[in-house]
C-alpha positions as YAML, in Angstrom:
chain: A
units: angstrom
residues:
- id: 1
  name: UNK
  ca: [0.00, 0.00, 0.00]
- id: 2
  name: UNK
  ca: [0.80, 3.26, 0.78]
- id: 3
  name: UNK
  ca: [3.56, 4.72, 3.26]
- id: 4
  name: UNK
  ca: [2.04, 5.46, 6.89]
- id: 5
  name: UNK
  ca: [4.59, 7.79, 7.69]
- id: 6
  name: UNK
  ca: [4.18, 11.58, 7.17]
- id: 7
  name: UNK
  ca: [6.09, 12.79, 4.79]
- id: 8
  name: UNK
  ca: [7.66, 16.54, 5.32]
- id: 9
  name: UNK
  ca: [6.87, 19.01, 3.27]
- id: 10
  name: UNK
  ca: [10.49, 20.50, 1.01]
- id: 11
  name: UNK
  ca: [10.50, 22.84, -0.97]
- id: 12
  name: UNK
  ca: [13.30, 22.74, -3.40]
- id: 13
  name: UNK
  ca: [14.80, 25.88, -5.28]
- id: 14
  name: UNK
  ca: [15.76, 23.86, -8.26]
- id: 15
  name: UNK
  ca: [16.68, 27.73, -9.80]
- id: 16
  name: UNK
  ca: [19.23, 27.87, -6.69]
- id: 17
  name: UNK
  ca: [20.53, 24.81, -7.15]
- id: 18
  name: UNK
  ca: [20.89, 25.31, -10.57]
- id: 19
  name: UNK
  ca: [22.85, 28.67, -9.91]
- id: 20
  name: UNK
  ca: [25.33, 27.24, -7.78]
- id: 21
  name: UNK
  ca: [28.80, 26.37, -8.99]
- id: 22
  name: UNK
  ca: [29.29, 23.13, -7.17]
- id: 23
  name: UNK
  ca: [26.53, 22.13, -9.74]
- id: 24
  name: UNK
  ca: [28.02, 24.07, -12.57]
- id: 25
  name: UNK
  ca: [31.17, 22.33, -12.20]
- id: 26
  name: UNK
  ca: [29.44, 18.65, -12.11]
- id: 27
  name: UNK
  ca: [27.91, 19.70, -15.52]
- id: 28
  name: UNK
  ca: [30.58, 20.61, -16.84]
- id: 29
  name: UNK
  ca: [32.43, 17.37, -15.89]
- id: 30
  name: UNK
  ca: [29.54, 15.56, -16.75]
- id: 31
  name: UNK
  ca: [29.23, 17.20, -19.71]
- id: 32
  name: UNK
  ca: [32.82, 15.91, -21.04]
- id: 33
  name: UNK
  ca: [32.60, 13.07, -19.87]
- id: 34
  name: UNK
  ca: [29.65, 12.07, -21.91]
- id: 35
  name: UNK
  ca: [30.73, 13.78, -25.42]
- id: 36
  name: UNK
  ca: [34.52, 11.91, -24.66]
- id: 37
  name: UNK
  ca: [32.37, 8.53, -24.30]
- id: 38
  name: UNK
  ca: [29.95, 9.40, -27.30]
- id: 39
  name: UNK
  ca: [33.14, 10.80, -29.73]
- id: 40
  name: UNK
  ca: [35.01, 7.11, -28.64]
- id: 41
  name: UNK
  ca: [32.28, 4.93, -29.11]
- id: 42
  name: UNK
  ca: [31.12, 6.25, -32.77]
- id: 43
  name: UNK
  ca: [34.44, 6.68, -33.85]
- id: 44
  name: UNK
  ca: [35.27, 2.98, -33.04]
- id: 45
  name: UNK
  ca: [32.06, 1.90, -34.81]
- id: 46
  name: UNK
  ca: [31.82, 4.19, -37.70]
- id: 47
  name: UNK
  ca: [36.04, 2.96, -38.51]
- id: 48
  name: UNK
  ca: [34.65, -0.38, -38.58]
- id: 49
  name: UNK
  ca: [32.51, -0.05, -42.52]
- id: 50
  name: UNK
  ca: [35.13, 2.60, -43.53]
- id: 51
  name: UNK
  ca: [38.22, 0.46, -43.32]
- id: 52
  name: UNK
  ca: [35.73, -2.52, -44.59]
- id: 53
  name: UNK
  ca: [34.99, -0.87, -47.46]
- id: 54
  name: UNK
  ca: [37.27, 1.55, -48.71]
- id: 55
  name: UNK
  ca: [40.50, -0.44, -47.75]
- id: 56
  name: UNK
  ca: [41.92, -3.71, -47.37]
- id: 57
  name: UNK
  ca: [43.12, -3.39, -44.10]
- id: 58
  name: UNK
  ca: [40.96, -5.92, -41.89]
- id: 59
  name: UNK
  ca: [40.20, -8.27, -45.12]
- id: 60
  name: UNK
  ca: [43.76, -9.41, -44.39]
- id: 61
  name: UNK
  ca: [43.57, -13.13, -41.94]
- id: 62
  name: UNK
  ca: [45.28, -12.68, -38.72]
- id: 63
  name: UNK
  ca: [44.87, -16.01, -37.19]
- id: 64
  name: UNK
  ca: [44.76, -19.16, -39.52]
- id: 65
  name: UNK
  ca: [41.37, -18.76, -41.44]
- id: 66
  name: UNK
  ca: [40.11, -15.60, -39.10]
- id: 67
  name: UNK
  ca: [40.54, -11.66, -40.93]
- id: 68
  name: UNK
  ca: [40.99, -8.88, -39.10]
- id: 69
  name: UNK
  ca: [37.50, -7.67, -39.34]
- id: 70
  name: UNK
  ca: [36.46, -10.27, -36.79]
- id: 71
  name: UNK
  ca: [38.80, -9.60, -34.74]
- id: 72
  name: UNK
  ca: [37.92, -5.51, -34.92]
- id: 73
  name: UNK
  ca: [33.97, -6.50, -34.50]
- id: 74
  name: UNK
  ca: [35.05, -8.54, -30.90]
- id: 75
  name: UNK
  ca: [37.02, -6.12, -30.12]
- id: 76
  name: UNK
  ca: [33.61, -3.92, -30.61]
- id: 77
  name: UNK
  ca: [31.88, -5.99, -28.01]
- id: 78
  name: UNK
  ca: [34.77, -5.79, -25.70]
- id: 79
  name: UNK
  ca: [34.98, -2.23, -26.08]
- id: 80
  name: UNK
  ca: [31.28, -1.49, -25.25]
- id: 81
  name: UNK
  ca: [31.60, -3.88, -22.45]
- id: 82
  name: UNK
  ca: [34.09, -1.55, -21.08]
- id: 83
  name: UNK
  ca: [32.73, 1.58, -21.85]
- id: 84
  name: UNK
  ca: [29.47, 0.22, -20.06]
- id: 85
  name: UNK
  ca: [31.12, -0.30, -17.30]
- id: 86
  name: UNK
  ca: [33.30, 2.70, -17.27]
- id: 87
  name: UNK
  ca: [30.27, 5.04, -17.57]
- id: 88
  name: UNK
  ca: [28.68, 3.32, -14.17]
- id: 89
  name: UNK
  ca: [31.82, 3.80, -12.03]
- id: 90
  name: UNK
  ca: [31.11, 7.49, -13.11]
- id: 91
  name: UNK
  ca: [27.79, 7.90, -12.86]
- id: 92
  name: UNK
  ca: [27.98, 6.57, -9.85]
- id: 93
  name: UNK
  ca: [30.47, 9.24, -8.68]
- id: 94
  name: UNK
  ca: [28.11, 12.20, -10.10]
- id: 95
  name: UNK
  ca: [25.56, 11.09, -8.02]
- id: 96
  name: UNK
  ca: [27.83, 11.28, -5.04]
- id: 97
  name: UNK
  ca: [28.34, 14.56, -6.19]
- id: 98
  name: UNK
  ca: [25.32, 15.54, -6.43]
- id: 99
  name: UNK
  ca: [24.46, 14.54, -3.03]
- id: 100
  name: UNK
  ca: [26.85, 16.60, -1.75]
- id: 101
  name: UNK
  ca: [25.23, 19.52, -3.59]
- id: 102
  name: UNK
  ca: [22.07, 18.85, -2.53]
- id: 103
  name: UNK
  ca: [23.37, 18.70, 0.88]
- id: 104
  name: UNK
  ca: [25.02, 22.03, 0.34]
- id: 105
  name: UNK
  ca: [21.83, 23.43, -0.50]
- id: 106
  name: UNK
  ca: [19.87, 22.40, 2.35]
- id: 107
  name: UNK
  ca: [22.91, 23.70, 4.51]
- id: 108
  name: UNK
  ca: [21.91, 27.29, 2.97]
- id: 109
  name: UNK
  ca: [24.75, 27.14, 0.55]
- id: 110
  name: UNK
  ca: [22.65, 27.81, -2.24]
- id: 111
  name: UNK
  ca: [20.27, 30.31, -1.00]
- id: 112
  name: UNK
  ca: [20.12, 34.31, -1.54]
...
């Protein structure tokens, strides 16, 4: 059902928040982070039709019967694997951060 407990009533200044530069600085950082992880990850995957099609770069074998191109599309997998699990270490640290500016805020750091 329902929660028994009574709730408080907070109001949040998401304007103040939003105007403080403990959260300016996370967006920023945030920000980066994200267009870094985007720029890597379409890069990898947009090389992978180029060098398929307009060279003959991965068409060459690399182990017995095996061409590079499969080994470029595991490496793929491996790579989004890692990014994957890159981007939740981080996230998870933003929202840490974030925590601590919400905390901030309710400490009157982010009032007028």
């Amino acid at each position: 059902m329902g929660n028994n407990k009574a709730s408080k009533s907070v109001v949040i200044d998401y304007d103040a928040i939003a105007n403080q530069e403990s959260f300016k600085a996370l967006v920023r950082r945030k920000n980066s982070f994200l267009w870094l992880m985007t720029a890597i990850f379409l890069a990898a995957y947009m090389l992978l039709p180029v060098l398929t099609s307009y060279t003959k770069i991965l068409h060459q074998k690399a182990f017995g019967e095996i061409t590079w191109v499969w080994v470029y599309s595991a490496g793929l997998f491996i790579m989004t694997w890692t990014l994957c699990h890159l981007y939740v270490a981080k996230a998870n640290s933003f929202d840490k951060e974030a925590k601590a500016i919400i905390a901030e805020y309710e400490n009157g750091g982010g009032r007028r």
